[in-house]
Backbone as CSV, one residue per row, in Angstrom:
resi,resn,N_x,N_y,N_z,CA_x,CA_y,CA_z,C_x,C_y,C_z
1,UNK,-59.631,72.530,-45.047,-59.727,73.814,-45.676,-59.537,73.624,-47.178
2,UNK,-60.377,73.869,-47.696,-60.179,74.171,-49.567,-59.179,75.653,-49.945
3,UNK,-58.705,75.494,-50.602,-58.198,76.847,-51.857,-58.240,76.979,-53.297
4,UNK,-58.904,77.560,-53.448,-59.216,78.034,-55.084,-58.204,78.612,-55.813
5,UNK,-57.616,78.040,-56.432,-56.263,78.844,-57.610,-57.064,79.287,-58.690
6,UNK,-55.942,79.995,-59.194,-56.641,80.265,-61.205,-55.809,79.019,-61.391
7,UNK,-56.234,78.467,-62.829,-55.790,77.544,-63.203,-54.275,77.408,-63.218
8,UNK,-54.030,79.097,-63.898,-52.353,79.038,-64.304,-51.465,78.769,-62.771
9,UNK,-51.968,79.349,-61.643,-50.992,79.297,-60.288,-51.495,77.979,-60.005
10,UNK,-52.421,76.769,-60.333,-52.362,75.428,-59.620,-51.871,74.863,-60.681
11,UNK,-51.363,74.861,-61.792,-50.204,73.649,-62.703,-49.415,74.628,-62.462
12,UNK,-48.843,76.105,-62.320,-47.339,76.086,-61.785,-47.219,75.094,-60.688
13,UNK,-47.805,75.024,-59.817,-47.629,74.690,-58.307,-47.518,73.291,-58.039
14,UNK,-48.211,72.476,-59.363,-47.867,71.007,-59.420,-47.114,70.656,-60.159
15,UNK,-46.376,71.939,-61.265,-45.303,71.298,-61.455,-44.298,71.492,-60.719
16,UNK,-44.059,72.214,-59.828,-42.820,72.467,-58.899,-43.103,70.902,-58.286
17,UNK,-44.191,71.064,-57.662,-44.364,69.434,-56.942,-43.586,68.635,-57.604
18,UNK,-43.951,68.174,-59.429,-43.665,66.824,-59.681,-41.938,67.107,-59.965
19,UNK,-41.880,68.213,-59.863,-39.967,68.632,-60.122,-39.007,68.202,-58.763
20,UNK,-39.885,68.205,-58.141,-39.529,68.120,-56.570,-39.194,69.211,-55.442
21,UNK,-39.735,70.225,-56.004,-39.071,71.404,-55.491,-39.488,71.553,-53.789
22,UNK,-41.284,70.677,-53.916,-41.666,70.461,-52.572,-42.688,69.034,-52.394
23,UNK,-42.995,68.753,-51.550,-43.377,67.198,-51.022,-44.492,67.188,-51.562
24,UNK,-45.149,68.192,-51.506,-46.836,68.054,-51.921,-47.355,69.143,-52.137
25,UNK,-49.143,69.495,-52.669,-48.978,70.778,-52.633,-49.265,71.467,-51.448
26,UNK,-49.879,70.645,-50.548,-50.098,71.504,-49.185,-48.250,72.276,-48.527
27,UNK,-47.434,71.580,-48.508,-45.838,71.699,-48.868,-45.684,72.984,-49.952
28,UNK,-46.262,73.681,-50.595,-46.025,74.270,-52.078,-47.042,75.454,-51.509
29,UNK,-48.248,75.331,-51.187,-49.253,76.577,-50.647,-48.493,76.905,-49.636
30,UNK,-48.288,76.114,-48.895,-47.498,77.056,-47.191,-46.322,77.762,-47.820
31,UNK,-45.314,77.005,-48.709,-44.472,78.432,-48.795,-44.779,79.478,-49.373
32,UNK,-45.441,79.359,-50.248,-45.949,80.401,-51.052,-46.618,81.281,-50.210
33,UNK,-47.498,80.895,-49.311,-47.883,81.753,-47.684,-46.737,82.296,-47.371
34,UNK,-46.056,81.737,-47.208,-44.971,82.182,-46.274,-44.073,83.115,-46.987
35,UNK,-43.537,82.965,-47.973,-43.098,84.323,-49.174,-44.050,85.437,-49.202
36,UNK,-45.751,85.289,-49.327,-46.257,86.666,-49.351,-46.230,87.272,-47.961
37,UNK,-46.196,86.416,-46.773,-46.034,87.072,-45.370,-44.787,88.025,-45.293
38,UNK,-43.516,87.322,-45.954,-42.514,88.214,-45.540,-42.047,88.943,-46.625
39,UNK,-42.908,89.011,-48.046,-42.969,90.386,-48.387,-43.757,91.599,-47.952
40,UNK,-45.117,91.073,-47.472,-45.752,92.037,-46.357,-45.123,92.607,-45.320
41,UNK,-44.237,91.529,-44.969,-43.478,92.241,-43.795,-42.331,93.044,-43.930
42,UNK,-42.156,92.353,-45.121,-40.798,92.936,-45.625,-41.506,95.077,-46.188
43,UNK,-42.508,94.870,-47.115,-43.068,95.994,-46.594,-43.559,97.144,-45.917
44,UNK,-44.046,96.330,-44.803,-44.322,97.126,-43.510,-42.597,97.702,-42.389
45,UNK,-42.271,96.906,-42.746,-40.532,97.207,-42.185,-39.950,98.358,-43.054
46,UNK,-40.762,98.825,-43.965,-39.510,100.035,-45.011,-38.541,98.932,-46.048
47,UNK,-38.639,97.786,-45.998,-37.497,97.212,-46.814,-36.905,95.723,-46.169
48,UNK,-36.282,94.351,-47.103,-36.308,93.356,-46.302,-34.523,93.659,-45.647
49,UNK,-33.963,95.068,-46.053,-33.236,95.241,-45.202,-33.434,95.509,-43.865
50,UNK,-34.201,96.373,-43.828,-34.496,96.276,-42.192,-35.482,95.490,-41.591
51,UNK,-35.916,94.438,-42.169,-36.351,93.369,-41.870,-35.569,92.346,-41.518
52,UNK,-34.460,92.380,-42.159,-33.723,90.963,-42.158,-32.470,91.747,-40.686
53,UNK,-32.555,92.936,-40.631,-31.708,93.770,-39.361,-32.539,93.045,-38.086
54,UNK,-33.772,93.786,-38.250,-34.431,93.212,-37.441,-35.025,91.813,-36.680
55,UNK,-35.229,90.853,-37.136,-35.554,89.328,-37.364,-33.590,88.901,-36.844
56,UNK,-32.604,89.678,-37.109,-31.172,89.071,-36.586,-31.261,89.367,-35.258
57,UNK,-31.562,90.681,-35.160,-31.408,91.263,-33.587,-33.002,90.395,-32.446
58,UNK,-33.620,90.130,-33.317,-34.921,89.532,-32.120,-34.450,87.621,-32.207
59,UNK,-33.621,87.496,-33.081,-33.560,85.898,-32.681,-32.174,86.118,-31.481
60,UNK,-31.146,87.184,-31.672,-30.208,87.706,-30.435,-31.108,88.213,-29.512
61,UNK,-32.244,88.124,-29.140,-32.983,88.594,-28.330,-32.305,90.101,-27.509
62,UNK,-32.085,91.095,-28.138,-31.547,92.600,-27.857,-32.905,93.569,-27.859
63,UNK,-33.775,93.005,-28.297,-34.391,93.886,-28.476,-35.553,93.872,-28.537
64,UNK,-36.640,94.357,-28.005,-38.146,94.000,-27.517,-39.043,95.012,-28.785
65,UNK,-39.806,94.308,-29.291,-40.343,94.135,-31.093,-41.082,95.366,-31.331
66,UNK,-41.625,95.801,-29.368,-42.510,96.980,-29.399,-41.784,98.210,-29.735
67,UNK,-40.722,98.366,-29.578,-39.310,99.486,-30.237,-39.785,99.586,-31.517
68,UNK,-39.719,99.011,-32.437,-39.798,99.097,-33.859,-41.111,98.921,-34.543
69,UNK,-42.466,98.669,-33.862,-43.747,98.814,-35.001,-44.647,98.861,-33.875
70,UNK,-46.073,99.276,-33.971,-47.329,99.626,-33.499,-47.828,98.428,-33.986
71,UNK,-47.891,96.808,-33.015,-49.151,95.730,-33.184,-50.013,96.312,-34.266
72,UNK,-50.901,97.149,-33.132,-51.926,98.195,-33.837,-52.333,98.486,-35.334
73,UNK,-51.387,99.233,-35.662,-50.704,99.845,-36.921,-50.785,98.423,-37.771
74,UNK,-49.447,97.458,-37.761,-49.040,95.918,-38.133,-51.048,95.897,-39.038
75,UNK,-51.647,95.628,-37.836,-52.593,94.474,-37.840,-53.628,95.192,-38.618
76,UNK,-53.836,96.590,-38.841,-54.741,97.598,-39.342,-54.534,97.083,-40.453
77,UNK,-52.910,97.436,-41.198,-52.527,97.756,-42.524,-52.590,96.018,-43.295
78,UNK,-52.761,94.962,-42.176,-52.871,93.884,-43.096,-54.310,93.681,-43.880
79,UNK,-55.189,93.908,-42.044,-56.400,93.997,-42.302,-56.895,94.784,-43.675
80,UNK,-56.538,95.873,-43.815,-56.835,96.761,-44.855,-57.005,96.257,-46.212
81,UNK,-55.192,95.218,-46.121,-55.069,94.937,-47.385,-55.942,93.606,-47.932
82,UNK,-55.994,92.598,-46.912,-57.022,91.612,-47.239,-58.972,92.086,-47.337
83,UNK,-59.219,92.894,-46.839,-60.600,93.773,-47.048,-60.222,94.059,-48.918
84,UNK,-59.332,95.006,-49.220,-59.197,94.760,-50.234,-58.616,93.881,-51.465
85,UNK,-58.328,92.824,-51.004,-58.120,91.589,-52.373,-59.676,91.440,-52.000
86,UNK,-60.177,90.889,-50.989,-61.358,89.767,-51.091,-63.026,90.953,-52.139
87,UNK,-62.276,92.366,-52.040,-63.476,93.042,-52.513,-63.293,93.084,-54.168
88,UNK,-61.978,92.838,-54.342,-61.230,92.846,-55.564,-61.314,91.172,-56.415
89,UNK,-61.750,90.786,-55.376,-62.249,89.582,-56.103,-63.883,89.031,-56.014
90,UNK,-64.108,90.336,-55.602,-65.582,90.213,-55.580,-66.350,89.434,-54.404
91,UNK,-65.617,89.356,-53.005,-66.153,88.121,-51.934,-66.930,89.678,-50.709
């Protein structure tokens, strides 16, 4: 898989690399994935307070995930938002 940066987010991202902050940049894209996932989520939850409530109580397994969000709903509002970057970047 390729990824296209702007210039300025691929030399931040290699300099964290050569700082050591991570192994490589494939190491450096995944977290950075992984930070915009759980501000999305942290979003879709009302706040990463009740995100971080939530994510305690499902690793205590108390509580079944369908209680607290609509899949449905979840998967619409991501969809939505990636329809709009990729139109916002012109794809």
């Amino acid at each position: 898989m390729a990824v296209n940066l702007a210039p300025d987010d691929a030399f931040d991202l290699e300099a964290r690399v050569a700082r050591g902050e991570f192994s490589s940049l494939d190491e450096a894209v995944a977290a950075e994935l992984a930070e915009l996932n759980y501000r999305r989520a942290s979003e879709i939850m009302g706040g990463s307070e009740k995100l971080e409530r939530f994510l305690n109580e499902l690793e205590a397994e108390s509580i079944d995930p369908k209680d607290y969000l609509d899949a449905g709903l979840v998967f619409d509002e991501l969809l939505a938002d990636l329809k709009a970057r990729a139109e916002a970047a012109g794809e």
